[in-house]
C-alpha positions as CSV (number, residue, x, y, z in Angstrom):
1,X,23.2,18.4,-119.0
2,X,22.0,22.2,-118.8
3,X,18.0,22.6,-118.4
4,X,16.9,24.4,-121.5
5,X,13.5,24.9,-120.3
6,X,13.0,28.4,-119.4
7,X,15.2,29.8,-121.7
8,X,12.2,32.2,-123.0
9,X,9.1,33.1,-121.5
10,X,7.2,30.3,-123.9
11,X,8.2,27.1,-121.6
12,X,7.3,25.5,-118.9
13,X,8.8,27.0,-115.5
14,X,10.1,25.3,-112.8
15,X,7.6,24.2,-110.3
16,X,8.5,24.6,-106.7
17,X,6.2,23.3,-104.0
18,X,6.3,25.3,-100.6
19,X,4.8,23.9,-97.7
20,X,3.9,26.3,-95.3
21,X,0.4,28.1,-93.7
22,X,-0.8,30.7,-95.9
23,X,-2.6,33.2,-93.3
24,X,-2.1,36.4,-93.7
25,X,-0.9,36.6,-89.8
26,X,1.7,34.1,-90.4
27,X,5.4,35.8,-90.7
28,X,6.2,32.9,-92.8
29,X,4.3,33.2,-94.9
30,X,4.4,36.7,-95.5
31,X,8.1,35.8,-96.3
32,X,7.6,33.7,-99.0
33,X,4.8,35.7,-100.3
34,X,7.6,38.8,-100.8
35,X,9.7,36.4,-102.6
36,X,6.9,35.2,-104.7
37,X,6.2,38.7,-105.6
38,X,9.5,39.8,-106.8
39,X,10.8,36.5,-108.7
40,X,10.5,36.0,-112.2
41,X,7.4,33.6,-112.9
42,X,8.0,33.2,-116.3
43,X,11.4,31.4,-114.9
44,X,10.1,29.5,-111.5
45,X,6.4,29.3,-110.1
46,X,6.0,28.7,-106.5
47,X,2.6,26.0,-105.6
48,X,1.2,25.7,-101.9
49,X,0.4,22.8,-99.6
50,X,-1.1,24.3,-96.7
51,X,-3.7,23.8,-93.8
52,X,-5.1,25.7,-90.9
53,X,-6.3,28.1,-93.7
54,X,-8.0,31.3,-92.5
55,X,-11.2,32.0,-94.7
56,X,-11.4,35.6,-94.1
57,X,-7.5,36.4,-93.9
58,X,-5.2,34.4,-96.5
59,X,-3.1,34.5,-99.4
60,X,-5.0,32.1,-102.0
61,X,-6.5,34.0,-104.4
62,X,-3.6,36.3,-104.7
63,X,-1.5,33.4,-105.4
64,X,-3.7,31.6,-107.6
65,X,-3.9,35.0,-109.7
66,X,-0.2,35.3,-110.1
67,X,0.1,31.2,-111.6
68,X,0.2,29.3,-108.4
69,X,-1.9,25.6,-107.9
70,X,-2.8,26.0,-104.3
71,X,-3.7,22.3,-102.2
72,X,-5.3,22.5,-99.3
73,X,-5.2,19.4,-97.0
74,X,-6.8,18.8,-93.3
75,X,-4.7,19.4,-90.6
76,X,-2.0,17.0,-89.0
77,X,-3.2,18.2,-85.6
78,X,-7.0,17.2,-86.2
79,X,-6.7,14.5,-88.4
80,X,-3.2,13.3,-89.3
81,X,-4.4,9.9,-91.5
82,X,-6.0,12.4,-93.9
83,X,-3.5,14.9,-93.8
84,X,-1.2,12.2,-95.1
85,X,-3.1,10.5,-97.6
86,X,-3.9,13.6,-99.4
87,X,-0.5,15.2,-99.4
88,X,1.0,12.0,-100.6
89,X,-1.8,12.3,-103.3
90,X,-0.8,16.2,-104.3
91,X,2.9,14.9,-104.6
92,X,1.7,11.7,-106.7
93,X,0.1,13.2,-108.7
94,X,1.7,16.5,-109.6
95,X,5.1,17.2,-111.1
96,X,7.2,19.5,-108.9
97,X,10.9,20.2,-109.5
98,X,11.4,21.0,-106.4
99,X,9.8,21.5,-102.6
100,X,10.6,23.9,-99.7
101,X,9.8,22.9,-96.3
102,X,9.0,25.4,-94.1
103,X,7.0,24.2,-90.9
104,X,9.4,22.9,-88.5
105,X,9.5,18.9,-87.6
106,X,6.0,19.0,-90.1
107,X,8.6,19.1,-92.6
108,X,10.0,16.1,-92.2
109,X,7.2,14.0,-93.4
110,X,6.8,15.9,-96.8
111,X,10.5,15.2,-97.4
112,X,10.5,11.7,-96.9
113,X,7.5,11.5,-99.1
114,X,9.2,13.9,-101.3
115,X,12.5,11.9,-101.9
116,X,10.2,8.4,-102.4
117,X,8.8,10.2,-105.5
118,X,12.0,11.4,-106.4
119,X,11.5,15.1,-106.3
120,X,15.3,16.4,-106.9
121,X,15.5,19.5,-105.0
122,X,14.2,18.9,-101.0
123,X,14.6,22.4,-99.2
124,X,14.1,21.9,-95.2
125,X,13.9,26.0,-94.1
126,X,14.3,27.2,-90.4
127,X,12.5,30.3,-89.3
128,X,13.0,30.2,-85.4
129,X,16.0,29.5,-83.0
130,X,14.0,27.6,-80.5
131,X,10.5,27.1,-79.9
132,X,8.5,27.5,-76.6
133,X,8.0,23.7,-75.6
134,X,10.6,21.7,-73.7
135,X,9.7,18.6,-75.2
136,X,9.9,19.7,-78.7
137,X,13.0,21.7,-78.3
138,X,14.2,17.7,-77.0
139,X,12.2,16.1,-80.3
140,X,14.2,18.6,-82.4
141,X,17.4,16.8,-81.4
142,X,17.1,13.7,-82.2
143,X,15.1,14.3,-85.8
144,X,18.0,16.2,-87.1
145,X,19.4,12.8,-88.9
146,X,16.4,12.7,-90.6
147,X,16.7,16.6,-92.3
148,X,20.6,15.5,-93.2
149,X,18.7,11.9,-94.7
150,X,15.8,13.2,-96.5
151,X,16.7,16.8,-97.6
152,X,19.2,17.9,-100.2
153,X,19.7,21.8,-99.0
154,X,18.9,23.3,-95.9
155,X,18.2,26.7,-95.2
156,X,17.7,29.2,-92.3
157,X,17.5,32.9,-91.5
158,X,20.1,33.1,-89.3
159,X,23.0,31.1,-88.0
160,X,21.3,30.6,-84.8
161,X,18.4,29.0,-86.2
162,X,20.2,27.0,-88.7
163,X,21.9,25.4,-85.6
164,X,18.7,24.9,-83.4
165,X,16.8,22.8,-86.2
166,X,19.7,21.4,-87.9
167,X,22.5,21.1,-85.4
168,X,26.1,23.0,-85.5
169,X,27.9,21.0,-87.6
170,X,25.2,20.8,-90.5
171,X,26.0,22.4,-93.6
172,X,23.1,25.2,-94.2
173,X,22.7,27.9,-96.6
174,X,21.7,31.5,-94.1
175,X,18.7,33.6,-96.5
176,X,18.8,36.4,-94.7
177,X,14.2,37.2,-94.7
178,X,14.5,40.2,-97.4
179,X,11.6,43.0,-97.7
180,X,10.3,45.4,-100.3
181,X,12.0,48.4,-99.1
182,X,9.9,50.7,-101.5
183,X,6.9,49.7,-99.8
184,X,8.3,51.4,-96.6
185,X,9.3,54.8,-97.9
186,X,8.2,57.4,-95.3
187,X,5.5,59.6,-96.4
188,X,4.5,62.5,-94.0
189,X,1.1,62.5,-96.0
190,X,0.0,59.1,-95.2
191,X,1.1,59.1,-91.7
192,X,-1.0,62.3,-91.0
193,X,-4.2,60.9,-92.9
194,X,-4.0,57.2,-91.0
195,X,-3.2,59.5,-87.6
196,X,-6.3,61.3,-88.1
197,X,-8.6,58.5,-89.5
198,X,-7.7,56.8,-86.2
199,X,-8.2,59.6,-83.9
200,X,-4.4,59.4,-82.5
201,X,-3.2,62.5,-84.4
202,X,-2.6,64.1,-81.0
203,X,-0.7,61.3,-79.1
204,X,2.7,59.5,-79.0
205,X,1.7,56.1,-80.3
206,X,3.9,52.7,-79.7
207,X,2.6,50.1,-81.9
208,X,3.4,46.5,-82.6
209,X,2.9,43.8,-85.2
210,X,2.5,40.2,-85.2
211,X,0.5,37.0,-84.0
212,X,-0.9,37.1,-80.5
213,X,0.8,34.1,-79.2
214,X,3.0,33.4,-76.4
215,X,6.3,33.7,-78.4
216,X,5.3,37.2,-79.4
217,X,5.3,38.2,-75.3
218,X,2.6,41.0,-76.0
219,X,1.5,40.1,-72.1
220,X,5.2,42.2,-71.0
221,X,4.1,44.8,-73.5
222,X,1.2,45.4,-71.9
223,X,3.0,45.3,-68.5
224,X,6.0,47.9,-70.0
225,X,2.7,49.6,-71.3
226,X,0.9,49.6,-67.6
227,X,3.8,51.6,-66.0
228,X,4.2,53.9,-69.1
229,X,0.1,55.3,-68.4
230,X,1.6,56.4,-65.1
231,X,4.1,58.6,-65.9
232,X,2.8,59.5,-69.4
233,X,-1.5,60.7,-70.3
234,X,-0.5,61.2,-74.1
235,X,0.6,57.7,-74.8
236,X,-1.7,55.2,-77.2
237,X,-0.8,51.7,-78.2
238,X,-1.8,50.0,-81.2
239,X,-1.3,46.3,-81.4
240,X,-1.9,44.5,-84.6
241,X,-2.5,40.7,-85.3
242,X,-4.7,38.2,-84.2
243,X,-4.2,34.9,-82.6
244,X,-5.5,32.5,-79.3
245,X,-4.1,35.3,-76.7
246,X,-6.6,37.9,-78.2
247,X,-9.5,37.7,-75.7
248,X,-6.8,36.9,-72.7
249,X,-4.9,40.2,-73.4
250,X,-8.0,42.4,-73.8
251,X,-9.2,40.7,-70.3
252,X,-5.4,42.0,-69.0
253,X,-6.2,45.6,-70.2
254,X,-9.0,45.8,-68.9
255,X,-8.0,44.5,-65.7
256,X,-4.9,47.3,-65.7
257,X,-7.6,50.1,-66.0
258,X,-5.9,50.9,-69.9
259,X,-8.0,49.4,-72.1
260,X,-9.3,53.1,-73.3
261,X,-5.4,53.4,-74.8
262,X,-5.0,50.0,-76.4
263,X,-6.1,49.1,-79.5
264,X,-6.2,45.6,-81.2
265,X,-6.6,46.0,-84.3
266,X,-6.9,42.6,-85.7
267,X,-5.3,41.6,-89.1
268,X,-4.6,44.3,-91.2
269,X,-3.2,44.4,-94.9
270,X,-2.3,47.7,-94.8
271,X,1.1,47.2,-92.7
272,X,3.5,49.4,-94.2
273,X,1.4,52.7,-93.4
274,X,0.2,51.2,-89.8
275,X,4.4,51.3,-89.2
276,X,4.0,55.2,-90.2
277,X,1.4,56.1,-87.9
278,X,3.7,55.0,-85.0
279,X,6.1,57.2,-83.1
280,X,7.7,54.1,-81.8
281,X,7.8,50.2,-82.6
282,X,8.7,47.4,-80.0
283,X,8.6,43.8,-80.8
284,X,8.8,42.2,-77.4
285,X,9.3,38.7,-79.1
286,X,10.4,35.8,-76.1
287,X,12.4,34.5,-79.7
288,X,12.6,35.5,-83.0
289,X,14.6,33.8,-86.2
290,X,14.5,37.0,-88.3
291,X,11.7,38.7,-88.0
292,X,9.9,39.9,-90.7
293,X,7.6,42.7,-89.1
């Protein structure tokens, strides 16, 4: 039977429930947060499960402005007998029409839990092609029974990542990670006023993006970046992000004598005119599904 409900803007919408950290540093979640933006919410809202939240540096309140019911639960890693209890509770007592899956084996949990409350649509989503531990690269094998069992459509952004969490004979649907191109349009007058409001309007900048973490290698940038400073006395980088490497790499800078010529900026918001300010981007990424930055 066809589902009459959002026929006009007046009824209910379809309720999906992503589950998935909403920092602001988190590719993922910057993912989902472009779809959010762009969908019609008058047809399908998305609601949030998520832990790990940064105080300072996350999507809540935009999401709670644009319809969303946001639950935030303690952390499987710190106390997983909690985190269960009160994300069995969100799903018990909540009605979802759906839920997306988007953190890895963590997944797996929420869609057993999902299909015992008979939640029709059970989305299991890969973001990476491997992942930098031999034991859970190992783990991943033998739980990918459970994604065929327990999930009705699995997804991935890209073949090879499909494959890693799912195996190479599962049936998954590739979303390529799309991105507001408008938001990238080059403008010669923004780029000069961010070059100049940093004090780099006078030097060829590199730049990069994203969590400082060991999948994101920025240690070999710094390296590339090392040898670069002795060929080159015009050259700045800017490195954007935050993460558990932060205090390690700025110890390695400092250590290479270049720490005048990097910058960490942190977490910034205002992405799309950092990527102007740049002569030249490198993502030195050990692995990458698709990604966003």
């Amino acid at each position: 039977m066809e589902d009459t409900r959002c026929e006009n803007k007046e009824q209910t919408p379809l309720r999906i429930l992503h589950v998935l950290v909403l920092n602001v540093n988190s590719g993922v979640a910057s993912m989902v947060m472009n779809l959010y933006r762009n969908i019609d919410r008058s047809r399908i809202q998305f609601d949030f499960i998520t832990w790990n939240i940064d105080k300072n540096s996350n999507y809540i309140a935009e999401t709670q402005r644009m319809g969303s019911r946001v639950y935030e639960i303690p952390s499987y890693k710190k106390d997983f007998s909690a985190f269960k209890k009160e994300a069995k509770t969100v799903l018990a007592e909540n009605r979802f029409d759906g839920i997306h899956c988007h953190e890895f084996l963590v997944n797996i949990p929420f869609l057993y839990w999902a299909a015992k409350r008979k939640i029709p649509l059970r989305i299991a989503h890969s973001h990476n092609p491997t992942i930098d531990s031999f034991v859970k690269r190992n783990l991943t094998v033998l739980c990918r029974g459970l994604f065929a069992r327990y999930a009705t459509n699995l997804f991935a952004c890209s073949k090879e990542s499909g494959e890693f969490l799912f195996g190479k004979n599962a049936k998954v649907n590739i979303i390529p990670n799309g991105i507001e191109v408008s938001r990238f349009s080059y403008s010669p007058k923004i780029r000069s006023e961010l070059r100049k409001s940093m004090g780099i309007q006078n030097n060829f900048v590199i730049g990069s993006i994203g969590r400082l973490e060991i999948q994101k290698n920025f240690s070999f940038l710094l390296d590339v970046f090392y040898e670069l400073c002795k060929e080159e006395k015009n050259v700045k980088l800017i490195i954007a992000g935050d993460g558990t490497q932060r205090d390690s790499l700025k110890l390695q800078a400092e250590k290479m004598g270049i720490s005048e010529r990097v910058s960490f900026l942190g977490v910034c918001s205002n992405v799309p005119d950092l990527l102007q300010a740049m002569d030249l981007f490198i993502l030195p990424s050990l692995f990458e599904g698709l990604g966003i930055v």
